[in-house]
C-alpha positions in Angstrom: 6.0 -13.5 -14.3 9.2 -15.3 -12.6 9.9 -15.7 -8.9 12.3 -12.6 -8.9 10.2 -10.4 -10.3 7.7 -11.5 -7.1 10.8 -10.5 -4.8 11.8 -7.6 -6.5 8.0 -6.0 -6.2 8.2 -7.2 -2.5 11.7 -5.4 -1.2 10.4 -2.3 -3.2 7.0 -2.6 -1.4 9.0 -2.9 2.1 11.4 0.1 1.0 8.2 1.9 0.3 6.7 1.0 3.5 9.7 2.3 5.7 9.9 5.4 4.0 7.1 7.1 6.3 7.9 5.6 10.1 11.5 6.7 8.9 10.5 10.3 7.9 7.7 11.5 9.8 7.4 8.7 12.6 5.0 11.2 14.5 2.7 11.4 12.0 2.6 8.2 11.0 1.5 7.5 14.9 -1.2 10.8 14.6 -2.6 8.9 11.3 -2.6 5.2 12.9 -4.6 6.5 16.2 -6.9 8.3 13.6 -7.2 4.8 11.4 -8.0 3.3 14.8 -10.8 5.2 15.3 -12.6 4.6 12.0 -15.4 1.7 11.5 -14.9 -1.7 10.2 -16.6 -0.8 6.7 -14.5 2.4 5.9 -11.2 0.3 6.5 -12.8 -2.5 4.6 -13.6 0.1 1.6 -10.7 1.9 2.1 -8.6 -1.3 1.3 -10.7 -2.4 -1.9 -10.6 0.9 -3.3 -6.6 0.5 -2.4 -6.0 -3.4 -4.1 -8.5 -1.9 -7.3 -6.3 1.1 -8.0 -3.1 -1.1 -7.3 -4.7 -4.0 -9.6 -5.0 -0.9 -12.2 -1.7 0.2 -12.3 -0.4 -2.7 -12.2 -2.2 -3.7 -15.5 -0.9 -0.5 -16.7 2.3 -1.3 -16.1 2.3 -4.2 -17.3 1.2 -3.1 -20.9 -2.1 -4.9 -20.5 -4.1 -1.3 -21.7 
């Protein structure tokens, strides 16, 4: 992997990001009060479940299967 691949995967992750707030900026606000409510072990398995199916597809992508 080279440095701009690194920087190309992080402007696409930031374009990604923005496209929510941009589109629906009032549900994004209804679904951050609702994350706020949750417990410390459903965010934590929420966001391992998240990096595993992103470590996944990224080995997919990558023509590791």
């Amino acid at each position: 992997m080279q440095w701009h691949d690194l920087w190309a995967a992080f402007a696409l992750y930031l374009v990604l990001e923005g496209l929510i707030p941009f589109a629906n900026p009032g549900g994004m606000r209804r679904t951050l009060a609702m994350l706020s409510g949750l417990d410390d072990r459903t965010l934590r398995i929420g966001g391992l479940l998240s990096m595993i199916a992103g470590a996944l597809l990224l080995y997919a992508v990558r023509g590791g299967a």
